[in-house]
C-alpha positions as a printed NumPy array, in Angstrom:
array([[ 23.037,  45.749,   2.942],
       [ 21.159,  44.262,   5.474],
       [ 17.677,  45.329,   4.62 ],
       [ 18.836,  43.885,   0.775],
       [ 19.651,  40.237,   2.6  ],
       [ 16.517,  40.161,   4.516],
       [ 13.714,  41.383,   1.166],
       [ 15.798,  39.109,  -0.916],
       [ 15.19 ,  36.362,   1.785],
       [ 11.532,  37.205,   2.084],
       [ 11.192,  36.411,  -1.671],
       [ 13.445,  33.543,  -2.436],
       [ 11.898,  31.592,   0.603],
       [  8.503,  33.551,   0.33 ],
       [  6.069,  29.943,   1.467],
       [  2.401,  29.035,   2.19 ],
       [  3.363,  26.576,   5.293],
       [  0.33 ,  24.795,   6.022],
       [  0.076,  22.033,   8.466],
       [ -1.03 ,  18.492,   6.865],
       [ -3.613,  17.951,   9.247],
       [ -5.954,  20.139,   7.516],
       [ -6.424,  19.48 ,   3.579],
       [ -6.695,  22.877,   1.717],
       [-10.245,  23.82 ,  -0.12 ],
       [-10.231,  24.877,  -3.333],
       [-12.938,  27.243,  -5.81 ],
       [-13.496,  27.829,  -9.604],
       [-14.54 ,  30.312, -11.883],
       [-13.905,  31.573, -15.377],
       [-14.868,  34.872, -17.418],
       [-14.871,  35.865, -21.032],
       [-11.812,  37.522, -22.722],
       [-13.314,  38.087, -25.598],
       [-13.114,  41.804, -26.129],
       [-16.263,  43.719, -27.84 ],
       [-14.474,  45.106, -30.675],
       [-12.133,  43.189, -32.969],
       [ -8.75 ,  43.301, -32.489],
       [ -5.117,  42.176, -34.615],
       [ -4.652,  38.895, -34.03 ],
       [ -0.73 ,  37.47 , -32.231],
       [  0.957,  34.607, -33.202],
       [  1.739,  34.679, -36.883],
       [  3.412,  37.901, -38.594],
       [  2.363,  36.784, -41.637],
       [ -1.363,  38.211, -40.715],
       [ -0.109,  41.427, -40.989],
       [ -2.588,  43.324, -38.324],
       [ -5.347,  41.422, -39.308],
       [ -7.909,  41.387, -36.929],
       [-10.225,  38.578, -36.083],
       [-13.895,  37.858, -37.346],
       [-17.141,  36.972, -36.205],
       [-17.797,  32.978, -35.933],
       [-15.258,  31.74 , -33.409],
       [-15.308,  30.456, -30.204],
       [-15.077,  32.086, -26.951],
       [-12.188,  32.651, -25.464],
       [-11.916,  32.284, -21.348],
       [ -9.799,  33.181, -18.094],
       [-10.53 ,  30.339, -16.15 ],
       [ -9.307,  30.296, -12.42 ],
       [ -8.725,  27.918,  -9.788],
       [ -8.451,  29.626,  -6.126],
       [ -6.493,  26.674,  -3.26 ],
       [ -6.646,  28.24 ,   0.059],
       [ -6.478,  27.002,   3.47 ],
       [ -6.445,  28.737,   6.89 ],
       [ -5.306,  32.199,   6.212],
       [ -3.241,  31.159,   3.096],
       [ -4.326,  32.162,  -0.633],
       [ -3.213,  30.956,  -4.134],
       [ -4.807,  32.35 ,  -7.148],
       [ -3.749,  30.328, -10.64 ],
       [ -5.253,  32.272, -13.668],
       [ -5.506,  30.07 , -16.954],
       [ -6.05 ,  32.807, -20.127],
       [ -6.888,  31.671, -23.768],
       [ -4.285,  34.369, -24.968],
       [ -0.576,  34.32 , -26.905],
       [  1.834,  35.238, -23.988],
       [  1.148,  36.439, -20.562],
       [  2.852,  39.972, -20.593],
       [  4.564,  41.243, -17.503],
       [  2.939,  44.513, -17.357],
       [ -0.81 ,  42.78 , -17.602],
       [  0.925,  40.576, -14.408],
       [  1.365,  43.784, -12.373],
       [ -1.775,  45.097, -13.717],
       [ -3.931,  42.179, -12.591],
       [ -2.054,  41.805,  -8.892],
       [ -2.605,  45.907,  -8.388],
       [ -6.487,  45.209,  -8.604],
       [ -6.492,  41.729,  -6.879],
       [ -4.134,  42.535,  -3.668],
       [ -6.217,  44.872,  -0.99 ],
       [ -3.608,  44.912,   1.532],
       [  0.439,  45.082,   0.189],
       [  1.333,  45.455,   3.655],
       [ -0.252,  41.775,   4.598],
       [  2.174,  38.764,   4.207],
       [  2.606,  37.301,   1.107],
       [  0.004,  34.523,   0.214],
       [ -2.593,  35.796,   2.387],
       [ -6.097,  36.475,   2.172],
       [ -5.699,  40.203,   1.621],
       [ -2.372,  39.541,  -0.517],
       [ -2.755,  36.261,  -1.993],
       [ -0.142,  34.249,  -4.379],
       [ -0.782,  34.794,  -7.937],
       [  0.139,  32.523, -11.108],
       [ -1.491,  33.748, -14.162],
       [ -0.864,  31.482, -17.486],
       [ -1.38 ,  32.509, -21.045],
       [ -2.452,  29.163, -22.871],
       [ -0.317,  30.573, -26.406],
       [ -3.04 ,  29.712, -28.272],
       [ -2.279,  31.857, -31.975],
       [ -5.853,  32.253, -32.504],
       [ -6.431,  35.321, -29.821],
       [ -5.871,  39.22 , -30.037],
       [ -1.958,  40.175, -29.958],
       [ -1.191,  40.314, -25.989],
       [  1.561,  42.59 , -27.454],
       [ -0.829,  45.381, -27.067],
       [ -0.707,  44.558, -23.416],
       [  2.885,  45.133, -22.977],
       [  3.916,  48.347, -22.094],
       [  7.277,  48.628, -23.283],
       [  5.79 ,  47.891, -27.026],
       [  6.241,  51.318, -28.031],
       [  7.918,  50.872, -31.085],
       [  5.968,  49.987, -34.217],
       [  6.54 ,  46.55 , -35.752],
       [  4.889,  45.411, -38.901],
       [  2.457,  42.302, -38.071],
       [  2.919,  43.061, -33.912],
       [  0.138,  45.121, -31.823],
       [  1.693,  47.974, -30.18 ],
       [  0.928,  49.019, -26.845],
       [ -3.041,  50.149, -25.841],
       [ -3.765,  51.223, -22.581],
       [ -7.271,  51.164, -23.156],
       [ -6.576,  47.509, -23.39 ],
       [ -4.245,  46.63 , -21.308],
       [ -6.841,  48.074, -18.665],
       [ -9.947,  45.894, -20.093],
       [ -8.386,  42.986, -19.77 ],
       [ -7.082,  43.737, -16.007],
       [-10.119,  44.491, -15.206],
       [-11.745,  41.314, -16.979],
       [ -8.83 ,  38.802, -14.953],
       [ -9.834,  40.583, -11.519],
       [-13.287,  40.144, -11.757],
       [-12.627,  36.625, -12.738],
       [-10.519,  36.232,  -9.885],
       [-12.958,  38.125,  -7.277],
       [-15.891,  36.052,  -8.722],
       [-13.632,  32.663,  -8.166],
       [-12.994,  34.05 ,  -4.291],
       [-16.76 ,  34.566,  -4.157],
       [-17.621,  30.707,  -5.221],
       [-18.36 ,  27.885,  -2.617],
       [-15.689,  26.535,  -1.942],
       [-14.643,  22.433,  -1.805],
       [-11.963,  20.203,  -1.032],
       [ -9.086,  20.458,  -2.545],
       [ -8.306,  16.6  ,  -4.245],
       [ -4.538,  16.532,  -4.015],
       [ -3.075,  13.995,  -6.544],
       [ -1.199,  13.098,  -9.533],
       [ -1.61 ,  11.335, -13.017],
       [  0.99 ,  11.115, -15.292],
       [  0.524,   9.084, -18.805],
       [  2.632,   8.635, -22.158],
       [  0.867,  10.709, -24.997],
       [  1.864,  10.579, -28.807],
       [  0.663,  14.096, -29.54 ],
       [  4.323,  15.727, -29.571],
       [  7.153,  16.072, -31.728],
       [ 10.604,  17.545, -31.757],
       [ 10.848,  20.931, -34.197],
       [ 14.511,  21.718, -33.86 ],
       [ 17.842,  19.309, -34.029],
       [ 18.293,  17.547, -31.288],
       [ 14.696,  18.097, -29.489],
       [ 13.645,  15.558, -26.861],
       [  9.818,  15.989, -26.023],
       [  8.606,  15.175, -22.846],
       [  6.27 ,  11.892, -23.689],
       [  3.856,  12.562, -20.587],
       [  0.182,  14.161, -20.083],
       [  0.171,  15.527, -16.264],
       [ -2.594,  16.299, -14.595],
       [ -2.859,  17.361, -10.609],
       [ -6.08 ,  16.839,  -8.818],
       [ -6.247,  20.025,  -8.104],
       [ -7.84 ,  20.618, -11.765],
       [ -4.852,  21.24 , -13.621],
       [ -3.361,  19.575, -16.864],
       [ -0.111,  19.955, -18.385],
       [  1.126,  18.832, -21.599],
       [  4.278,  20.244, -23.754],
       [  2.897,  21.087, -27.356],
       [  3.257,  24.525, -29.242],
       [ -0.66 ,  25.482, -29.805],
       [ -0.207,  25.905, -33.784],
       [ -2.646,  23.911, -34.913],
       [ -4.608,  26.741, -36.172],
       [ -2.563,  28.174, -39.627],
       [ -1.867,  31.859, -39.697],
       [ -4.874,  31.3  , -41.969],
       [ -6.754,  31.404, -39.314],
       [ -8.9  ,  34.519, -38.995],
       [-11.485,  33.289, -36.068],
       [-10.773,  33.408, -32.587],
       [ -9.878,  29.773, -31.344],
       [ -8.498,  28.172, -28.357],
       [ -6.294,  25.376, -30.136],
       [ -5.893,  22.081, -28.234],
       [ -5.647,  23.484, -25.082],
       [ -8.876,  25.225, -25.18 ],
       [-11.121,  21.89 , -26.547],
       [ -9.529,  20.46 , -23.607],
       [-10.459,  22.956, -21.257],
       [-13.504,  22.669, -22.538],
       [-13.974,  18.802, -22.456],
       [-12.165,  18.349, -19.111],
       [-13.169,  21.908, -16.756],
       [ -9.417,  22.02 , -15.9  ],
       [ -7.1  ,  24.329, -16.121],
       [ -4.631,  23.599, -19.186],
       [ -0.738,  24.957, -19.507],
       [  1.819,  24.008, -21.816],
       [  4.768,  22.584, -20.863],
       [  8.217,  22.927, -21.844],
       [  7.256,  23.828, -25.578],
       [ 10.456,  26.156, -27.547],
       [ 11.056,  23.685, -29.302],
       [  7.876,  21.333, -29.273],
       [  5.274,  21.21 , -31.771],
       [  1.605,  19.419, -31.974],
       [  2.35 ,  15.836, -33.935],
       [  0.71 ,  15.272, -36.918],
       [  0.416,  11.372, -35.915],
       [ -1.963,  10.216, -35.247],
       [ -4.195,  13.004, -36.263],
       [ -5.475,  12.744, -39.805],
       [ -4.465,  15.232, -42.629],
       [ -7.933,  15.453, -44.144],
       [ -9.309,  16.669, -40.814],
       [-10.09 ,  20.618, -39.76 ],
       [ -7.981,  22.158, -37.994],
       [-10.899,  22.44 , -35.424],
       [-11.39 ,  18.53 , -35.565],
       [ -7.881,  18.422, -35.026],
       [ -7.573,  20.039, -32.181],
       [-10.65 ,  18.065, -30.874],
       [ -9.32 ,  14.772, -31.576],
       [ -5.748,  15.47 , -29.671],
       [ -7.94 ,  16.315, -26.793],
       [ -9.899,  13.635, -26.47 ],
       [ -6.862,  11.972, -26.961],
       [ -5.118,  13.102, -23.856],
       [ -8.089,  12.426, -21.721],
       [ -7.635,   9.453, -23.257],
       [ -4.288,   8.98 , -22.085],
       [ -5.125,   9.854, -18.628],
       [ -8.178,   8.209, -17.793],
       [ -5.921,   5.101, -17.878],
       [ -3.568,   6.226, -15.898],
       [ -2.959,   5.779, -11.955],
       [ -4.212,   7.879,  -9.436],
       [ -1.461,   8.414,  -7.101],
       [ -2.454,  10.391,  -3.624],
       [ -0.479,  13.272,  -2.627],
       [  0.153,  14.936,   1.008],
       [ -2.635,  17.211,   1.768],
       [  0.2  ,  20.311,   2.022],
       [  1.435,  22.737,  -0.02 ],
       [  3.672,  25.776,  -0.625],
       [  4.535,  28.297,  -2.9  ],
       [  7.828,  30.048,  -3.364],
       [  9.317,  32.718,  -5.918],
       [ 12.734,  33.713,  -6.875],
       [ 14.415,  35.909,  -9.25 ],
       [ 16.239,  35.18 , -12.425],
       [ 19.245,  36.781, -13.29 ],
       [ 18.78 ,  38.157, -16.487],
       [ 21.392,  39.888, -18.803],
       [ 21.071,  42.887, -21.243],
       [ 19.03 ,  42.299, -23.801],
       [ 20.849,  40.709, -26.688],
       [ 19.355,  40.506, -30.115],
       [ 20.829,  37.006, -31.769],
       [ 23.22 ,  37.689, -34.89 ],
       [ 20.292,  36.292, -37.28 ],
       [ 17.771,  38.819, -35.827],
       [ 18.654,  42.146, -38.   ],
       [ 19.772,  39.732, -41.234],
       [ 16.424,  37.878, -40.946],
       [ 14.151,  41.189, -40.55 ],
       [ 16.112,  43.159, -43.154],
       [ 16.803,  45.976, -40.181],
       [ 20.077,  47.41 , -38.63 ],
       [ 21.728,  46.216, -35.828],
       [ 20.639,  49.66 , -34.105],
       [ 17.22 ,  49.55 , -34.67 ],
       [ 17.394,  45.081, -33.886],
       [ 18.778,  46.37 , -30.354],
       [ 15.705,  48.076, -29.886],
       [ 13.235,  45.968, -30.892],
       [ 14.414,  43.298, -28.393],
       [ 14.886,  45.715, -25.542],
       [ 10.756,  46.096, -26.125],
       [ 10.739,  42.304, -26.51 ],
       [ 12.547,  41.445, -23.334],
       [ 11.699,  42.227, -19.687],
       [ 14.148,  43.812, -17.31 ],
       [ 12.721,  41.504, -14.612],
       [ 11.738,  37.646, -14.06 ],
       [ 11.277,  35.18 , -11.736],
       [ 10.271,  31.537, -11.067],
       [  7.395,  30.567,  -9.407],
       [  6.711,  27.183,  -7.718],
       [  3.832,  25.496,  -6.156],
       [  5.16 ,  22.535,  -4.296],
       [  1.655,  20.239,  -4.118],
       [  2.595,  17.286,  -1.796],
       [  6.072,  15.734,  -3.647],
       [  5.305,  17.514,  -6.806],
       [  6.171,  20.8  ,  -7.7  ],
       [  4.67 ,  22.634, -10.74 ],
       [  7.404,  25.014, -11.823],
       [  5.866,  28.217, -13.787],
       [  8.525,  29.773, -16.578],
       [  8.398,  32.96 , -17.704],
       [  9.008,  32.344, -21.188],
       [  9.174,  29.085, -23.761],
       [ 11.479,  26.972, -22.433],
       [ 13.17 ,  23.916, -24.618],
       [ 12.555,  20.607, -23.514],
       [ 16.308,  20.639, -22.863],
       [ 16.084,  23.71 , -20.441],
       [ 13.327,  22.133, -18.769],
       [ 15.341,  19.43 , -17.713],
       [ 17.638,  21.603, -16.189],
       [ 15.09 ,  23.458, -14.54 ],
       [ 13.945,  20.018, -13.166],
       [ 17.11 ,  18.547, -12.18 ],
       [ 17.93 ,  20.264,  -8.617],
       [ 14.118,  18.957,  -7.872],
       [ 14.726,  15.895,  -8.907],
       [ 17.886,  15.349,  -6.795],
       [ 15.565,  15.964,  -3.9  ],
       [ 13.096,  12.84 ,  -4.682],
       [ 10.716,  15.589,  -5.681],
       [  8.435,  15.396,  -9.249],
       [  8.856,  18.899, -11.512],
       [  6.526,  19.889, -13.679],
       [  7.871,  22.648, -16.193],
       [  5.318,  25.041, -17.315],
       [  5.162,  27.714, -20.292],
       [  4.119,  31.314, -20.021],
       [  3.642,  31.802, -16.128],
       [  3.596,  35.049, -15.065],
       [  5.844,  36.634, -18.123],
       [  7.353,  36.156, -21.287],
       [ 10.634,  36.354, -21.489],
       [ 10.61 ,  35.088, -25.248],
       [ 12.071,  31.637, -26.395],
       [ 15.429,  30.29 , -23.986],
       [ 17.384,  28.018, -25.671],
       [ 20.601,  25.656, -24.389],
       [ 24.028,  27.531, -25.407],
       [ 25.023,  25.541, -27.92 ],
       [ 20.847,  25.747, -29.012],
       [ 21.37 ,  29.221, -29.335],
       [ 24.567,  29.293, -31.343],
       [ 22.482,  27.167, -33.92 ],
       [ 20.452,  29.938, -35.22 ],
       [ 16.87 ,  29.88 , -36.517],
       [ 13.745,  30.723, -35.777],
       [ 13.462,  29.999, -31.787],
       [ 17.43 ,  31.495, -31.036],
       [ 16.328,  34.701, -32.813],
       [ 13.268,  35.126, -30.29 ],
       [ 15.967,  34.142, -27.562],
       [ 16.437,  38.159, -26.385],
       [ 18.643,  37.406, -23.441],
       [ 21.574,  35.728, -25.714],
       [ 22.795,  32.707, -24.67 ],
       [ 23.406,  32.175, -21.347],
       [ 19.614,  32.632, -19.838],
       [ 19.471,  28.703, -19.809],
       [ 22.232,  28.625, -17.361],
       [ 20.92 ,  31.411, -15.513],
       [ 17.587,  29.68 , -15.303],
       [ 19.183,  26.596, -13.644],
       [ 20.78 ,  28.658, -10.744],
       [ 17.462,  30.233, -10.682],
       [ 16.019,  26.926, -10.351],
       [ 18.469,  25.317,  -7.863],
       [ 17.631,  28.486,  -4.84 ],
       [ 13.903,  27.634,  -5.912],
       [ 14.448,  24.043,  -5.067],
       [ 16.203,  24.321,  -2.049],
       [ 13.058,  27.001,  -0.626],
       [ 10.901,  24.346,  -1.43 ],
       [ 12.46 ,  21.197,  -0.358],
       [ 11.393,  18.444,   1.62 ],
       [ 12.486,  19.185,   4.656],
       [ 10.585,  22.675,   4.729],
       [  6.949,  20.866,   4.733]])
């Protein structure tokens, strides 16, 4: 019982202390994910397997290594529909040298690897090893694959390590942006464009502006503004946030589109303040409890499929493990889900942080995906998000006790 206590207290309070003193450094890389055969496109069902043609644009794993002393944090941005958990352990097994060093070291470092959702990449399905089970219009697990693009993330990641390094510019920007919009009854979109000094930028839209028409490869709004900006982009709390179609004209491409909401963030942001943060940070992980997997009463009715065979399609859906993951940057902490997240759910992820005088920042897709997770009363709503929700109602709450141990490892008064 002991040994449990003390590995449970190693993760849940599982820090990069760094003294303020000494600002952290920081390098950049990227490599293409852009595999050499085509592949069946994720996102939409309605593709049915297609797989993607020539004439796109390159998709990218784009990295961002902070370390300082003997400290390491690796955050892995990839143009791809969901970060799977199996690619996670995957990626970390050819990254870490040493398991036996401490957590966040050199030899062991910290990682956070994002999936940007874009709908316009090969189905990261394939890349989840409990998708044994063959579903029309969803990639079933390749190991072949699965293994190329492990391999493509690490050498990304070594070649990141191998950069020269800089200093780390530790600040915040935070900025209204009309590019948002509720999809579900009762939504409540967060209005702001974040971006941390560090070279990330954070913004809570679903990356559907691409139609399952689609048949190129494309990086959707995040990717233009990867491209535009060199940061890192995530999505924020998105279940149940789509791209606005205001002010982005109709007559436009979806490309132009995607360009023009962009442009439009940086837009938002290169008015906004630049507000300094303490040269320290931390990072911290902790589980979440998860329950059985739980397919939602619309599931079988809305697939035409039993109840037996619905129970087993989410048990390939949903992970039997999760956790949160938080970099504490100065006052802000950037809070990576493992799953989509409602605004709603965000702000009870945030609220324990914000109790402390600390700034959350909810992220999408961080190292797993754990499908859609929905408010209770959400969930008993039905439709289209509750019926990707695969651990039934109550993950929301779960999440938020989750997200209260992960706030009190990284409060203020553990710089």
């Amino acid at each position: 019982m002991l040994a449990t206590l003390c590995a449970l207290s190693v993760l849940v309070g599982n820090q990069a202390r760094v003294s303020p003193a000494a600002g952290p450094e920081i390098r950049a890389g990227q490599v293409s994910l852009v595999p050499p055969e085509p592949l069946a496109l994720g996102g939409y069902t309605e593709r049915q397997d297609a797989k993607f043609q020539p004439g796109g644009q390159d998709l990218l794993f784009r990295v961002r290594e902070l370390r300082q002393g003997d400290r390491r944090l690796v955050i892995g941005v990839a143009e791809m529909l969901t970060m799977p958990e199996s690619l996670v352990r995957e990626v970390r097994r050819r990254v870490i040298t040493d398991p036996q060093a401490p957590a966040g070291s050199l030899k062991n470092p910290e990682i956070l690897l994002i999936a940007t959702h874009t709908h316009c990449a090969p189905d990261s399905q394939m890349l989840n090893d409990r998708m044994t089970f063959r579903i029309p219009g969803i990639a079933g697990f390749n190991r072949r694959w699965l293994a190329w693009y492990a391999d493509r993330m690490a050498e990304g990641i070594a070649a990141t390590a191998a950069s020269t390094p800089g200093p780390a510019t530790m600040t915040l920007q935070q900025a209204p942006a009309a590019f948002n919009r509720g999809r579900r009854t009762g939504a409540q979109p967060d209005p702001l464009v974040t971006r941390l000094g560090i070279g990330v930028t954070i913004y809570a839209a679903h990356p559907t502006i691409f139609s399952q028409a689609e048949r190129t490869l494309q990086g959707d709004w995040p990717g233009q503004l990867m491209q535009k900006s060199g940061d890192l982009v995530a999505t924020g709390a998105i279940g149940d946030i789509s791209p606005s179609a205001d002010p982005l004209t109709p007559a436009e491409t979806a490309l132009q589109r995607s360009n023009r909401m962009a442009e439009g963030l940086q837009a938002a942001l290169k008015s906004a303040a630049v507000r300094p943060l303490a040269p320290h940070w931390a990072v911290a992980r902790t589980p979440i409890t998860l329950g059985p997997p739980t397919p939602h009463p619309e599931f079988a009715k809305n697939n035409s499929i039993s109840p037996e065979i619905a129970q087993i399609l989410v048990g390939r859906f949903a992970p039997p493990q999760a956790e949160l993951f938080g970099l504490q940057l100065g006052d802000v902490v950037m809070i990576g889900v493992p799953g989509e997240p409602t605004a709603a759910v965000a702000r009870r992820i945030a609220a324990p942080f914000v109790a402390q005088g600390q700034i959350p920042i909810v992220i999408s897709h961080g190292n797993g995906w754990a499908g859609y997770i929905l408010e209770p009363d959400d969930y008993a709503r039905g439709g289209y998000e509750a019926t990707l929700a695969f651990h039934g109602p109550d993950l929301a709450v779960r999440l938020g006790e989750a997200a209260t141990r992960l706030a009190q490892s990284l409060a203020p008064t553990q710089r």
